[in-house]
N, CA and C atoms as a LAMMPS dump frame, in Angstrom:
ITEM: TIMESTEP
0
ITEM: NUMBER OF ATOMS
192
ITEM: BOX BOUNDS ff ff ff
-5.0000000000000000e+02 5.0000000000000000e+02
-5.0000000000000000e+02 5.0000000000000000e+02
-5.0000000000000000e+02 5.0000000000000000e+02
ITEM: ATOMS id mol type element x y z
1 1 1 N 0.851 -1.163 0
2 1 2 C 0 0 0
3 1 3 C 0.902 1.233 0
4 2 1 N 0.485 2.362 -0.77
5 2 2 C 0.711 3.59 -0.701
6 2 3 C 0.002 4.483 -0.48
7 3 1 N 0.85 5.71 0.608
8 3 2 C 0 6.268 1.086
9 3 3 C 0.86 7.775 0.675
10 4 1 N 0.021 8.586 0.297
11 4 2 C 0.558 10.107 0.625
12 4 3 C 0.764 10.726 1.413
13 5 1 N 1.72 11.927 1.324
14 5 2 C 1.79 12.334 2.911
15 5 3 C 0.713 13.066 3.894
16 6 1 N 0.324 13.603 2.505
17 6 2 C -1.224 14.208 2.936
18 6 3 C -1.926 12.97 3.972
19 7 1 N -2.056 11.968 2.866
20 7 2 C -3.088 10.79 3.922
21 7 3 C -2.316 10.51 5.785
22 8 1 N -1.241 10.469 5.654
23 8 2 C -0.631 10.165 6.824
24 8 3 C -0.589 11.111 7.721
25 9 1 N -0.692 12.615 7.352
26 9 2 C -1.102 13.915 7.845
27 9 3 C -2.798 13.581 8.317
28 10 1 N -3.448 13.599 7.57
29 10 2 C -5.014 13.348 8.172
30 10 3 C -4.904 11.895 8.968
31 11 1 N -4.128 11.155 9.147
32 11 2 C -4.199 9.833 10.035
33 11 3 C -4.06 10.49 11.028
34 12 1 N -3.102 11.565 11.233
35 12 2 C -2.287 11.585 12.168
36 12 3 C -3.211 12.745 13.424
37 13 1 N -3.987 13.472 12.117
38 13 2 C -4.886 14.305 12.626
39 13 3 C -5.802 13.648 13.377
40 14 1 N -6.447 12.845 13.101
41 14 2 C -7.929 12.063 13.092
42 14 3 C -7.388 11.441 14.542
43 15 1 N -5.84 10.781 14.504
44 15 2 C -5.547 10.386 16.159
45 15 3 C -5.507 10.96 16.703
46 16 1 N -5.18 12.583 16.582
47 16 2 C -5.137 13.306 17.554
48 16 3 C -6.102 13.623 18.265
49 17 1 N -7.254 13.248 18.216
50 17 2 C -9.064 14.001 18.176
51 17 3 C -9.029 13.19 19.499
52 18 1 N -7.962 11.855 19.515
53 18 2 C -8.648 11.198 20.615
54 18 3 C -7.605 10.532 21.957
55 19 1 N -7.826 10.852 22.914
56 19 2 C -6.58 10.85 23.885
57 19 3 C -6.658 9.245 24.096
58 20 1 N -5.524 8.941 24.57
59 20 2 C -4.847 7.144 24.558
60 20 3 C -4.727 6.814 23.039
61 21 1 N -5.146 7.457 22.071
62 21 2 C -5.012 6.612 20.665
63 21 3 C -3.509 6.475 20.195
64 22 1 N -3.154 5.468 20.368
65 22 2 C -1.805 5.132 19.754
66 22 3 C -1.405 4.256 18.568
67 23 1 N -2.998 3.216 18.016
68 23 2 C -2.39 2.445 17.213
69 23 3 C -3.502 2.742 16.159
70 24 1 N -3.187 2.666 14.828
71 24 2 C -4.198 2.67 13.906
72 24 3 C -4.278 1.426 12.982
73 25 1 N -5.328 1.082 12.49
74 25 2 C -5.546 0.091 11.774
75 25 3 C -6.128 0.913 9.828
76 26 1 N -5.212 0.324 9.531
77 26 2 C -5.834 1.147 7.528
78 26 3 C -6.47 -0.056 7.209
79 27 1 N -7.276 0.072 6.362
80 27 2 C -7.509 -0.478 5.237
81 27 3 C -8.079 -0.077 4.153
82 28 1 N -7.638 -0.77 2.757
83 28 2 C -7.35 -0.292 2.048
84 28 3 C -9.182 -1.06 0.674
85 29 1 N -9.751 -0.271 0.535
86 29 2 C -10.865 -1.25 -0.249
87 29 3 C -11.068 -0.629 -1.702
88 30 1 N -10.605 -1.63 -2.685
89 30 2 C -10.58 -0.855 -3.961
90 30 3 C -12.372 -1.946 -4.894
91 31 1 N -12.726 -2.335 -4.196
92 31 2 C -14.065 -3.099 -4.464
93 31 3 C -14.702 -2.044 -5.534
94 32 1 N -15.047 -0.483 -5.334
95 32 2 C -15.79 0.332 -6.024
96 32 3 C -15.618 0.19 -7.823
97 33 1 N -14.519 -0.306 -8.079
98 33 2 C -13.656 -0.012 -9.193
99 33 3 C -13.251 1.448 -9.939
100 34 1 N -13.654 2.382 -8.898
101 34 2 C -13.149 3.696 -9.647
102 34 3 C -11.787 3.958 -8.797
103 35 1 N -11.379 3.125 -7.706
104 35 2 C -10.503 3.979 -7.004
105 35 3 C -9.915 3.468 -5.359
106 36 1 N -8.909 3.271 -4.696
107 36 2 C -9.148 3.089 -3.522
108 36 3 C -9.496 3.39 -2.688
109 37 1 N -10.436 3.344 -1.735
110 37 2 C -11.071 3.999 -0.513
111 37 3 C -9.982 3.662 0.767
112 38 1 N -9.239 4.762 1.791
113 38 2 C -8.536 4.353 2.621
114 38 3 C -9.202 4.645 3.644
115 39 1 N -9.851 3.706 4.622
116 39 2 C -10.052 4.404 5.68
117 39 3 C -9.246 3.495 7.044
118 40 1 N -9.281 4.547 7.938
119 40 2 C -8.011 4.782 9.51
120 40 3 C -9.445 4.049 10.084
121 41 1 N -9.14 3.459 11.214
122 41 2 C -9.924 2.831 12.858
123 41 3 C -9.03 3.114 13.712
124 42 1 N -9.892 3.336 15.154
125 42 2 C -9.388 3.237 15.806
126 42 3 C -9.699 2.301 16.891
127 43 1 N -9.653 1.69 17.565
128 43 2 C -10.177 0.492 18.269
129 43 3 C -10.107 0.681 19.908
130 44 1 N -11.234 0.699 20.404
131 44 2 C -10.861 0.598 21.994
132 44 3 C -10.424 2.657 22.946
133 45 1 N -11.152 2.946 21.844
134 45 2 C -11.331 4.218 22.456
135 45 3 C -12.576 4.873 22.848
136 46 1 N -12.525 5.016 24.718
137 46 2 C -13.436 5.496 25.305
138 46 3 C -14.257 6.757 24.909
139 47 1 N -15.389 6.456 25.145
140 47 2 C -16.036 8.048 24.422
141 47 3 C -17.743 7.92 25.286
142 48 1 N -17.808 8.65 26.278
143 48 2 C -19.176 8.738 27.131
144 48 3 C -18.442 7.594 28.066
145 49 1 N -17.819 7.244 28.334
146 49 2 C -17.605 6.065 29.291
147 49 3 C -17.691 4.159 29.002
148 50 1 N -17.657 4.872 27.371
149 50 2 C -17.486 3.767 26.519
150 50 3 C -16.389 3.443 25.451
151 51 1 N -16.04 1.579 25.304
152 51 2 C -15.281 1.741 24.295
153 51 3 C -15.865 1.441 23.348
154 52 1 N -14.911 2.175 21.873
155 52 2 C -15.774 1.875 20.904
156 52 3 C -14.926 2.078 19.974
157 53 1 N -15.027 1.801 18.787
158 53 2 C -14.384 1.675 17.259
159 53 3 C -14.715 2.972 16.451
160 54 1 N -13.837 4.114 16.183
161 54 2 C -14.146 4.78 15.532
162 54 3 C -13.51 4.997 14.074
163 55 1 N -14.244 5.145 12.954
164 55 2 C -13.173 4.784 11.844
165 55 3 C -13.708 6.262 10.976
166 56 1 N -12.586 6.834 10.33
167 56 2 C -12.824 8.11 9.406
168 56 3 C -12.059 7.453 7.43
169 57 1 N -13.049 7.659 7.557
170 57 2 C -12.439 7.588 5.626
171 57 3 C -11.248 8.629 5.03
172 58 1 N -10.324 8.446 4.573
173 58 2 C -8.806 9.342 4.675
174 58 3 C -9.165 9.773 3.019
175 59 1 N -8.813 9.047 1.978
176 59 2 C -9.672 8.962 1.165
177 59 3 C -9.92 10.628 0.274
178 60 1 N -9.401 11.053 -0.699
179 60 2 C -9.648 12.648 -0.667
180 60 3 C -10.488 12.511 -2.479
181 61 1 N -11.334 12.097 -2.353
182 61 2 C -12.181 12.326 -3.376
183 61 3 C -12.458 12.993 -4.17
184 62 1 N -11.39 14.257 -4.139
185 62 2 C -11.825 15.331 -5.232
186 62 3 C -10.616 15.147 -6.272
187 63 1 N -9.602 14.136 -6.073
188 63 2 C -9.017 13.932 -7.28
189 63 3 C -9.073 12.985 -7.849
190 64 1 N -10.621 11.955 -8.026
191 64 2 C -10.654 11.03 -8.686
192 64 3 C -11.325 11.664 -9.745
């Protein structure tokens, strides 16, 4: 996989949103056939007193 720096810039952003986040999970889904979709998770981060999986699409769609 390749990633831009841009994309690794918005990873890096998207972890920041959330305190303890240290590990990210990508994946990479080119199923659509126009293009790859990248989206970041994060796993096991509390939010209301809960854990939970939050995932953002990285993904910059205006140059397909």
């Amino acid at each position: 996989m390749y990633l831009h720096k841009e994309d690794l810039e918005d990873i890096l952003a998207f972890m920041a949103k959330f305190e303890g986040a240290e590990i990210v999970e990508v994946e990479a889904d080119s199923s659509s056939g126009i293009g790859t979709t990248i989206t970041a998770k994060l796993h096991h981060i509390e939010v209301n007193g809960e854990k939970v999986t939050v995932s953002r699409v990285i993904t910059d769609f205006e140059n397909w």
